[in-house]
C-alpha positions in Angstrom: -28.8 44.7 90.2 -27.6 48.3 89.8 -24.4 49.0 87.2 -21.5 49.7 88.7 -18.0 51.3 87.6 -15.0 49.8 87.5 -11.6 49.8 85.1 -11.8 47.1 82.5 -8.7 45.8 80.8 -8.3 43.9 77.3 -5.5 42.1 75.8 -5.4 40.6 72.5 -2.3 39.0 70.6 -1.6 40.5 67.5 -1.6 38.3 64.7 -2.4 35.6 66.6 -4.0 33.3 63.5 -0.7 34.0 61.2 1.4 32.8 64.6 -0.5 30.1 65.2 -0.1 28.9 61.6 3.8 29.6 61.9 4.0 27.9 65.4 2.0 24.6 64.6 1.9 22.3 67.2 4.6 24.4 69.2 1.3 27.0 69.4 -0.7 25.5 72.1 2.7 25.5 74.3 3.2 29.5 73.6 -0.4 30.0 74.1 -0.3 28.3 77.6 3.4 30.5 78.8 1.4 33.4 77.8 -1.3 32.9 79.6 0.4 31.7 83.2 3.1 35.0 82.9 -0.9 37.3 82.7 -2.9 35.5 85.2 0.4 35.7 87.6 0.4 39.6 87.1 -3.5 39.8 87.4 -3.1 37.8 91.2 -0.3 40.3 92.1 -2.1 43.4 91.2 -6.0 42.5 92.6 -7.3 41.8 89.3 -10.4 39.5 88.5 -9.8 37.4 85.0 -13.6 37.6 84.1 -13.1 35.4 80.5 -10.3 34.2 78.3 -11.3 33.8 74.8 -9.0 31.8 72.5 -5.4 34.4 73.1 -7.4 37.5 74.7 -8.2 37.9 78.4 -10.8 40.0 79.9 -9.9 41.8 83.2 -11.6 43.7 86.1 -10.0 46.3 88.7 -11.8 48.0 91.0 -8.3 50.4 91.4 -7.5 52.0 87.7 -4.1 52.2 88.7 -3.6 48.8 89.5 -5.0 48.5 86.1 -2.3 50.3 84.4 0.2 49.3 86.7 -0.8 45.4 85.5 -1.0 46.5 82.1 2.7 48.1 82.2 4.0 44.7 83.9 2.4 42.7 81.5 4.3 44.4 78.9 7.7 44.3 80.7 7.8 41.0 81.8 6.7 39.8 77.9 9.9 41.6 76.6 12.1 40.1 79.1 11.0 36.3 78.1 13.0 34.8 75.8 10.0 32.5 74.6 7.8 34.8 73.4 11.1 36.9 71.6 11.8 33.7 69.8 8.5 33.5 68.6 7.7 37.0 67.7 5.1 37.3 70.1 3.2 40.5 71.1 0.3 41.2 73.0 -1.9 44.8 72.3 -3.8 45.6 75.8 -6.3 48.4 75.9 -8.0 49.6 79.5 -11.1 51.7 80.0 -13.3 52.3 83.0 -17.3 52.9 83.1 -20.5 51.6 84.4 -21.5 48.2 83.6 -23.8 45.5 84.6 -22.8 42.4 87.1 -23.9 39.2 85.8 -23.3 36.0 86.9 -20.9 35.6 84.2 -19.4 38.8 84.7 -19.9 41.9 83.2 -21.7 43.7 80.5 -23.0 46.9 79.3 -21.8 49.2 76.5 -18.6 50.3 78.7 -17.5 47.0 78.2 -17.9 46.7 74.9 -15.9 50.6 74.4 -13.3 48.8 76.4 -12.6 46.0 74.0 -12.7 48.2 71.0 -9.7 50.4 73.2 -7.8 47.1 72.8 -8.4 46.5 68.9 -7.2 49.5 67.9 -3.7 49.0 69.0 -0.5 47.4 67.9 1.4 44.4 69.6 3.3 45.9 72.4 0.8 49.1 72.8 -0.9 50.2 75.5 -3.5 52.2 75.0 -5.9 53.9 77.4 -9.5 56.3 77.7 -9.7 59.3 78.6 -11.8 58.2 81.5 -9.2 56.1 82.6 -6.9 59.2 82.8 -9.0 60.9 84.4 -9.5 58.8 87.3 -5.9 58.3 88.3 -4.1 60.2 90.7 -1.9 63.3 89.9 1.0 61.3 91.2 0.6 58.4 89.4 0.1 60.1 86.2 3.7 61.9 87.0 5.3 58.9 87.6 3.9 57.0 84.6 4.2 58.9 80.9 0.9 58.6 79.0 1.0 60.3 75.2 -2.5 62.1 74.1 -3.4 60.2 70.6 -6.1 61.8 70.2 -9.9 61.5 69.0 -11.1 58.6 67.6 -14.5 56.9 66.8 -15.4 53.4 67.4 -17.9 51.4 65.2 -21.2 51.8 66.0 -20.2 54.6 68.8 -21.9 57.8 68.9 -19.1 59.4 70.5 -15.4 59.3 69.9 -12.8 58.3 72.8 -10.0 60.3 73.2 -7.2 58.0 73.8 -3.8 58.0 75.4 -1.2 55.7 74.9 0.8 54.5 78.6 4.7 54.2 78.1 6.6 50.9 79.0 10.3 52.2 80.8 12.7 51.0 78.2 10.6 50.9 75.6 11.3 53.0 72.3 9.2 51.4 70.3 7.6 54.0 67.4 3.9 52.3 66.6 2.0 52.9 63.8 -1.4 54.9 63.6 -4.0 53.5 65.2 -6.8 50.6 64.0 -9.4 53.3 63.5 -10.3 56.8 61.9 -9.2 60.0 63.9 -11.9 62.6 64.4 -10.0 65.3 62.4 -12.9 67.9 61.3 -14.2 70.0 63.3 -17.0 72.0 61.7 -18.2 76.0 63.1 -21.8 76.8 61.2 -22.6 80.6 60.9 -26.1 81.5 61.1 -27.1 82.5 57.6 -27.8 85.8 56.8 -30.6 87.4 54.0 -28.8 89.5 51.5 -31.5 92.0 52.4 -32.4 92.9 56.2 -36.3 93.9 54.9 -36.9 90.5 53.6 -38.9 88.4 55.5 -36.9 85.7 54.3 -33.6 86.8 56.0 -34.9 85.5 59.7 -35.3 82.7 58.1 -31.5 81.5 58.0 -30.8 81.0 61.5 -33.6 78.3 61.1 -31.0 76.7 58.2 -28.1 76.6 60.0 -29.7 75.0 62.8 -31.6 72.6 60.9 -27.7 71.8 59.2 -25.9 71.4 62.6 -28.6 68.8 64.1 -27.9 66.8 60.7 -24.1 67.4 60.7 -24.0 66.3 64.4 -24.9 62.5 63.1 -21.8 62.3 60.9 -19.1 60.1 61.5 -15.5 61.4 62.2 -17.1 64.9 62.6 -17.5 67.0 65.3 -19.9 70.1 65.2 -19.4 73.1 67.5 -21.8 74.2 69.3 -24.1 77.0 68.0 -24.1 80.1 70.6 -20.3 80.6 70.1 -20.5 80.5 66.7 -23.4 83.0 66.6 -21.1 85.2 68.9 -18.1 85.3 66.6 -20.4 85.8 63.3 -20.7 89.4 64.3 -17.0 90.0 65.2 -14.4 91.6 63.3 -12.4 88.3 63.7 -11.1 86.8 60.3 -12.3 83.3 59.6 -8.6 81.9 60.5 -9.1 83.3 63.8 -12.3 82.3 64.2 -11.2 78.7 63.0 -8.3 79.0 66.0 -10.6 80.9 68.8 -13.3 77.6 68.1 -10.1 75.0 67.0 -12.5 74.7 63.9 -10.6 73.1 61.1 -13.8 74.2 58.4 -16.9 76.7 59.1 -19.9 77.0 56.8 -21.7 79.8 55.6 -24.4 80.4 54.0 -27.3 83.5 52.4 -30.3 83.3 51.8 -32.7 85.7 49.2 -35.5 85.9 47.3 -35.2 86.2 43.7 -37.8 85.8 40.9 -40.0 84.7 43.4 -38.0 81.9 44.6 -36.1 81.6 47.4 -31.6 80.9 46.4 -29.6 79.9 49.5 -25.7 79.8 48.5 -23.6 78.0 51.1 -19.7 77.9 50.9 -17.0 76.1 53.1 -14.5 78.0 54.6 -11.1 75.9 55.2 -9.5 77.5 58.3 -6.1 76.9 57.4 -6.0 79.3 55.1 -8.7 81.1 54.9 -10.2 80.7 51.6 -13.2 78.9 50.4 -12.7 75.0 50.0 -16.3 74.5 48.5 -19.7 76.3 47.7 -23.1 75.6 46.2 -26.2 77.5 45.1 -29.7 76.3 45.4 -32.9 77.6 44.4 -36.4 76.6 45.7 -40.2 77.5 46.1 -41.0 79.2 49.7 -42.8 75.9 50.7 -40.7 73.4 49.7 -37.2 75.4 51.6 -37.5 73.0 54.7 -37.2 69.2 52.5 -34.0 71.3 50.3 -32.5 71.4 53.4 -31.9 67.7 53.1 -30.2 68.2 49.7 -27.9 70.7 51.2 -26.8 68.2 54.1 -26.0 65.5 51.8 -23.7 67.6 49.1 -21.9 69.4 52.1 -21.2 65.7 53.6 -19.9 64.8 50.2 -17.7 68.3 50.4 -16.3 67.0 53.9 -15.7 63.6 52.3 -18.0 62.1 55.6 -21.2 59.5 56.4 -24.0 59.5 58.4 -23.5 56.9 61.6 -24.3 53.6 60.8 -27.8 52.8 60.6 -28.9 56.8 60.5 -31.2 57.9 57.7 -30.1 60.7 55.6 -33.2 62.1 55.7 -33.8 64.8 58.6 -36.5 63.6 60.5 -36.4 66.0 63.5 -38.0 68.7 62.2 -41.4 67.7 63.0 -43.2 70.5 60.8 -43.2 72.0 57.4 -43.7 75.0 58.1 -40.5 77.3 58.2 -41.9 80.1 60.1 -42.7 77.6 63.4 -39.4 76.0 62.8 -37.7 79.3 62.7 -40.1 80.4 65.8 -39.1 77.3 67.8 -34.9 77.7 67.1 -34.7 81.5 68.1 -36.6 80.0 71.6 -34.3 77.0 72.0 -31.2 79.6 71.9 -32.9 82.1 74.7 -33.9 78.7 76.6 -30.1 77.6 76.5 -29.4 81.0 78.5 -30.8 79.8 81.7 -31.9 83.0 82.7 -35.3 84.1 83.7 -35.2 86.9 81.2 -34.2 84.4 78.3 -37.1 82.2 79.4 -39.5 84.8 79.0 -38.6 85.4 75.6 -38.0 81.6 74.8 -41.5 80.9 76.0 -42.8 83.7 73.6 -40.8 82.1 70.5 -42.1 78.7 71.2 -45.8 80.1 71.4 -45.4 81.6 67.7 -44.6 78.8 66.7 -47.3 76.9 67.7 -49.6 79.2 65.7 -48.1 78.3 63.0 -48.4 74.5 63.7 -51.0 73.1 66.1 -49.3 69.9 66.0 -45.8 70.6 66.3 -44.2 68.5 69.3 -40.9 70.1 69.4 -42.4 73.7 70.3 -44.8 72.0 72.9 -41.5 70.6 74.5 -40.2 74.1 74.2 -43.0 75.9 75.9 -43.3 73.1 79.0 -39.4 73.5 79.1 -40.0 77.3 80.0 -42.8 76.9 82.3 -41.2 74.4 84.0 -37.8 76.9 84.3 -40.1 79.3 85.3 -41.7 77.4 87.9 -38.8 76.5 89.7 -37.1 79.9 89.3 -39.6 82.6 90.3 -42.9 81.8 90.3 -43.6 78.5 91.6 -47.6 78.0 91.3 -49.8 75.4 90.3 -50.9 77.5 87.4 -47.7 77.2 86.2 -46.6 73.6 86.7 -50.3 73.2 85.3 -48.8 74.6 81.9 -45.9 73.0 82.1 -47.6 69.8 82.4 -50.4 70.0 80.1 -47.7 71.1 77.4 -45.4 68.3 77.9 -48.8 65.8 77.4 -49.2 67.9 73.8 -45.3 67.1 73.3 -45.7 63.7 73.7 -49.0 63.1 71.9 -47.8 65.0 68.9 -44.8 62.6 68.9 -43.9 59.0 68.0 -40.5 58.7 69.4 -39.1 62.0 70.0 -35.9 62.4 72.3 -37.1 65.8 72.9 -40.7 65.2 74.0 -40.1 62.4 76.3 -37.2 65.2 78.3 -39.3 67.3 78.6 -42.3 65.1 80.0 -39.8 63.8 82.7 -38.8 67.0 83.8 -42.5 68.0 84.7 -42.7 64.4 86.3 -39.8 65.1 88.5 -41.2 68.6 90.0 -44.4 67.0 90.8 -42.1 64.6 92.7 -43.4 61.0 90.5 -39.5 60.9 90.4 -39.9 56.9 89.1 -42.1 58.0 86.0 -39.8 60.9 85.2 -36.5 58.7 85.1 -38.4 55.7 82.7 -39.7 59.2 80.4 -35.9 60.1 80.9 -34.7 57.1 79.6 -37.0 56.6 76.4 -35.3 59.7 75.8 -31.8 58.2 75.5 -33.1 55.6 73.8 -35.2 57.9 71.2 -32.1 59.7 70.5 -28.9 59.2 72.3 -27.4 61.9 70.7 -29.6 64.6 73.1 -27.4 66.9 75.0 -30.5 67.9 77.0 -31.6 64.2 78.5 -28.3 63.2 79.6 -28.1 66.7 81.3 -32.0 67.0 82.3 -31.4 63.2 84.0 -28.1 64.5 85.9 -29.7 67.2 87.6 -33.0 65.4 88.2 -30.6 62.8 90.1 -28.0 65.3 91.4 -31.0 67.2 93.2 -32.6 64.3 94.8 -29.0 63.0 96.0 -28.2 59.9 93.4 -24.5 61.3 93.3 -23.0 58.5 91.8 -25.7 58.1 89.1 -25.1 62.0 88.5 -21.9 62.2 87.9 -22.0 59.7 85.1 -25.0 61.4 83.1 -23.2 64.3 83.0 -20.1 62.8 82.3 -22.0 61.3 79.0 -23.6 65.1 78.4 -20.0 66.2 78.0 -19.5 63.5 75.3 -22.6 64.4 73.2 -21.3 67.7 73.5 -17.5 68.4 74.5 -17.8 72.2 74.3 -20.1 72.5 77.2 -19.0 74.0 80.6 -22.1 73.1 82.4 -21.9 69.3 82.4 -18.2 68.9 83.2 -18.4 71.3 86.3 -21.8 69.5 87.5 -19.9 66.1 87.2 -16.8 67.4 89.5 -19.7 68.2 92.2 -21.2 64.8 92.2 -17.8 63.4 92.1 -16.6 66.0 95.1 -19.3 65.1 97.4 -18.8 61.5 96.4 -15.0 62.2 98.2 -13.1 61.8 94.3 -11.9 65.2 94.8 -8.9 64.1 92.8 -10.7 63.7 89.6 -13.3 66.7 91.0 -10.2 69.1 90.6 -9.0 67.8 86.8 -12.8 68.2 85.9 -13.2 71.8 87.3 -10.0 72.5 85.6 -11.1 71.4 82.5 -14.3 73.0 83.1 -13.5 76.7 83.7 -11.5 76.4 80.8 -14.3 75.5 78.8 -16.1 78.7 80.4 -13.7 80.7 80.2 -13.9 80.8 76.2 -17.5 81.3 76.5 -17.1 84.2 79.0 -14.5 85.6 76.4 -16.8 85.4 73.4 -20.0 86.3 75.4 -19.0 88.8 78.8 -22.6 88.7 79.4 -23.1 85.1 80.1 -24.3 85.0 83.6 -24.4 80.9 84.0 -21.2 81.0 82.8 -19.3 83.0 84.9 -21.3 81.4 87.8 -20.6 78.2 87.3 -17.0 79.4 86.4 -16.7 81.4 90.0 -18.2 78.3 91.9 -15.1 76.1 90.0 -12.7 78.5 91.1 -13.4 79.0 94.7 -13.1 75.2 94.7 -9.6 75.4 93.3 -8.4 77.7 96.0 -8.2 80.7 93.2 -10.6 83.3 95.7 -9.7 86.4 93.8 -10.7 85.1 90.2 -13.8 83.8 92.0 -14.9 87.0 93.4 -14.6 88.5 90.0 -16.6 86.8 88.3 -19.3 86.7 90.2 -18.8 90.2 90.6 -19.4 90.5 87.2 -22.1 87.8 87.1 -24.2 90.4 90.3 -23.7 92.7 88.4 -25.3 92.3 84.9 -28.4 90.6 86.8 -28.5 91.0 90.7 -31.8 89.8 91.0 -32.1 86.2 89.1 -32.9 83.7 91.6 -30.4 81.1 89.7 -27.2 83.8 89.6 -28.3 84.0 93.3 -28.2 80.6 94.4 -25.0 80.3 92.4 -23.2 82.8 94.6 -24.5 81.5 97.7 -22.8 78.3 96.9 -19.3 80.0 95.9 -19.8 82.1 99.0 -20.6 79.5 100.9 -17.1 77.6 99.6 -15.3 81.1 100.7 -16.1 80.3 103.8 -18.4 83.9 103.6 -20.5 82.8 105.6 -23.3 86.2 106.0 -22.7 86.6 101.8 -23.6 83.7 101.6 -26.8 83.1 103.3 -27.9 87.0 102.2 -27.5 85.3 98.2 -29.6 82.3 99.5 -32.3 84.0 101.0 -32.6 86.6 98.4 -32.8 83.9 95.8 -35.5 82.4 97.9 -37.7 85.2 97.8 -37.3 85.8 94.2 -38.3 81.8 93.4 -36.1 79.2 93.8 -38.1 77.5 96.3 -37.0 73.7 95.8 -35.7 72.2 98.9 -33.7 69.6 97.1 -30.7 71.9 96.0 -30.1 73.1 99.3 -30.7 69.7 100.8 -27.9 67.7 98.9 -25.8 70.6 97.3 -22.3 70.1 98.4 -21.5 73.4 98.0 -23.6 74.1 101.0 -21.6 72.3 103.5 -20.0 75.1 105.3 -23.7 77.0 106.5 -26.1 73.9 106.4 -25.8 74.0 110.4 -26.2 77.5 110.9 -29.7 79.2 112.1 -30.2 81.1 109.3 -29.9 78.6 106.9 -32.2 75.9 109.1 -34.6 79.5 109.3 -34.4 79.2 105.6 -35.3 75.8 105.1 -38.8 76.2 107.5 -39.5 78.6 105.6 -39.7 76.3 102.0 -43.1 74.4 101.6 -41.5 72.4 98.6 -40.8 69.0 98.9 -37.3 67.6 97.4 -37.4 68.6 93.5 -35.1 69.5 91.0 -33.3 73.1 90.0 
């Protein structure tokens, strides 16, 4: 049976054992009131009691407002009985929606389990909701009913935090405590280190460092790490580290040199606290040449000690995913994974070159094997779609594998190559060792979205890229791929707040980097879809502009074009993107954005004229 999504709602009574205690045999009685005046509001509001477990109840909706709505009620109506005043008695609900698994008992799946955790953190009286939850409900209903941002906050066990918001009973002026749980507070911006001399070998070296430090630092609990590229932006700016702290809403940022001296190598890192601008902390260490990759462990556990934070439970502190000792590849393979992250065929020329070094250096490193079938693959889809390529792709994705025990990267990397030889099946179990490898990996919840999103699983699409934007909040690609699926799914509701969110998101990147083509597509394409045509045109302008003939800007504008309602721009973007290598019938097939020209002539001449079968972008 396939998972499905649906609002789950939690209630809990808050100090139910010390009541119960207190009460005696008047408890049972209490217990019983309490339980009629729920399952009364969950028959008036289309609920479905799933379980009730000693004083909690477990609750389904398949309407979030009716959720909320129950949840307000539940409240009221408790305040307004004189039985459970008398007593003292308060219940703490909590609501969140996801995907989860029908059984014949009910429900289950890790949703469900976020859900009850939404419910423990509050206080008796509290309602508390998910971000998900908000932003499923309607404009209106959101008006009409306050709900308080609370903020961040990480549940046991959870990669992710939950941002949650607490919903307002009328009449209620109740001021509750903090919540249950620890707030993610820090926000941490790494620089990429620089040598202290630019002849030194050793100075291309630091970007390697910092890399190696953010893919540790991600793992901490209560932390959040910004993403590298804007970082790596700023680090040449004029902006002060204050500003830098507010441009990123960093609350630290690291920094660090690196030199050779006496024949070893020093690396001297320092914490900057945003606040104020001064350093909080800083370190020197000193190693042999060979031995700079295992310090980097060292230097990971002192800065967590600095930040006063812990690896997630179960995590070891040593860094494991790495896969080499050699700092050259390593260094190699990083400078590729940031021209890869471009999505341009330019950066994936130069990426496939990086990853390539790097592989001299090690024979048997996976990670640059998943790099180079990464870029052939790009490659392959975006200009030059042979069988020699996709025969490079594939055999290097076999090497990434093979080199690999369980490696989140290898396995993504494998499925993609599956999924453009059409063994879609294969590809989604390779996506999902993935996940399981490493559900921290931006790239397989993404990979797995488009994979899905191309071949028309809208539904599943929408919530792998919803869970990409978790792993990593500061991406614009994820949240504006979501509020397609969900647009062609008919939520254009909660396609709008998502877009919204989304072009904000890209609009800091377009502001740090001008020249960020995907962005200001992606941005463009949002915009036309919030009825803001001038803004649109701009940026894609712009986007023309700086590279008029990449097959990916291309299709991009034919899409916003295409929403404009331009209908000749449109299919001129289309065809020209065509003939410079997008070839895969499954974008145009199922893209939404295509809606307006999928009936014309041109665009039915276009699609005779693609031997492809269904594949991915």
């Amino acid at each position: 049976m396939e998972p499905r999504c649906i609002t789950f709602l939690f209630t809990d009574i808050e100090q139910s054992t010390r009541l119960a205690q207190r009460l005696r045999e008047q408890y049972p009685q209490v217990l019983e009131q309490q339980r009629s005046l729920i399952r009364e509001v969950i028959e008036e509001f289309q609920g479905r009691e799933i379980d009730v477990a000693g004083d909690g109840f477990f609750i389904t909706y398949e309407n979030p407002e009716d959720a909320v709505t129950s949840a307000i009620e539940i409240q009221r109506r408790l305040r307004a009985a004189d039985w459970a005043n008398d007593v003292g008695l308060k219940v703490r609900i909590g609501i969140h929606a996801g995907e989860a698994l029908e059984t014949s008992s009910g429900y289950t799946g890790v949703q469900v389990h976020c859900a009850s955790r939404v419910c423990d953190a509050g206080h008796g009286g509290q309602i508390l909701a998910s971000q998900e939850v908000k932003d499923i409900l309607s404009e209106q209903f959101v008006k009409d009913n306050k709900m308080t941002v609370l903020g961040d906050y990480l549940f046991k066990d959870f990669y992710y935090p939950c941002e949650i918001y607490q919903v307002h009973v009328p009449g209620d002026d109740a001021i509750y405590p903090e919540l249950r749980l620890r707030t993610v507070d820090k926000r941490l911006a790494v620089m990429p280190f620089t040598g202290a001399r630019k002849d030194d070998p050793v100075s291309e070296w630091g970007d390697g460092i910092a890399e190696e430090l953010i893919n540790a630092l991600s793992r901490i609990h209560g932390m959040r790490v910004i993403s590298s590229i804007p970082s790596y932006v700023l680090q040449s700016s004029e902006y002060s580290y204050r500003e830098v702290g507010k441009i990123l809403n960093a609350t630290s940022i690291l920094t660090g040199e690196l030199c050779r001296e006496d024949g070893r190598l020093r690396l001297e890192v320092q914490l900057i606290d945003t606040s104020t601008g001064q350093v909080s902390w800083e370190k020197q260490f000193s190693t042999d040449e060979h031995e700079l990759i295992s310090m980097q462990d060292k230097v990971t556990l002192q800065i967590m000690d600095a930040l006063e934070c812990r690896f997630s439970a179960g995590e070891d502190p040593e860094i494991q995913r790495r896969q080499t000792e050699s700092i050259e590849a390593y260094d190699f393979y990083l400078k590729g994974r940031r021209f890869y992250l471009q999505f341009s065929t330019v950066g994936m020329k130069y990426a496939l070159n990086m990853f390539e070094r790097a592989v001299e250096y090690d024979a048997a490193y996976a990670l640059a094997y998943t790099g180079i079938a990464d870029a052939y693959a790009f490659l392959y889809q975006h200009m030059e779609p042979s069988s020699e390529i996709l025969s490079r792709a594939d055999l290097a994705s076999k090497n990434a594998v093979k080199f690999s025990s369980c490696l989140g990267e290898s396995f993504t990397s494998r499925a993609n190559v599956l999924a453009l030889q059409h063994k879609l099946s294969e590809a989604e179990e390779y996506f999902k060792k993935a996940i399981e490898c490493d559900p921290s990996l931006f790239l397989a919840w993404f990979q797995y979205g488009r994979m899905c999103l191309a071949s028309g699983q809208l539904d599943k699409a929408a919530r792998l890229f919803e869970q990409a934007s978790k792993v990593q909040p500061d991406d614009y690609q994820s949240v504006l791929m979501s509020a397609q699926a969900y647009e062609a799914l008919g939520s254009r509701t909660l396609a709008q707040t998502l877009r919204q969110r989304g072009v904000e998101i890209a609009s800091r990147w377009i502001d740090l980097n001008p020249g960020d083509t995907r962005a200001l597509t992606l941005a463009a394409n949002a915009l036309a879809s919030l009825d803001q045509k001038q803004k649109s045109l701009r940026l894609l302008k712009q986007a023309l502009t700086l590279d008029p003939d990449d097959s990916m800007v291309l299709y991009n504008a034919g899409c916003t074009y295409s929403l404009l309602g331009m209908i000749n721009e449109a299919m001129h973007s289309l065809e020209r993107a065509y003939d410079r290598g997008l070839t895969l019938k499954g974008w145009y097939l199922h893209d939404g954005n295509l809606d307006n020209i999928r009936s014309s002539d041109r665009f039915k001449a276009l699609m005779e004229r693609m031997e492809e079968p269904v594949g991915t972008r």
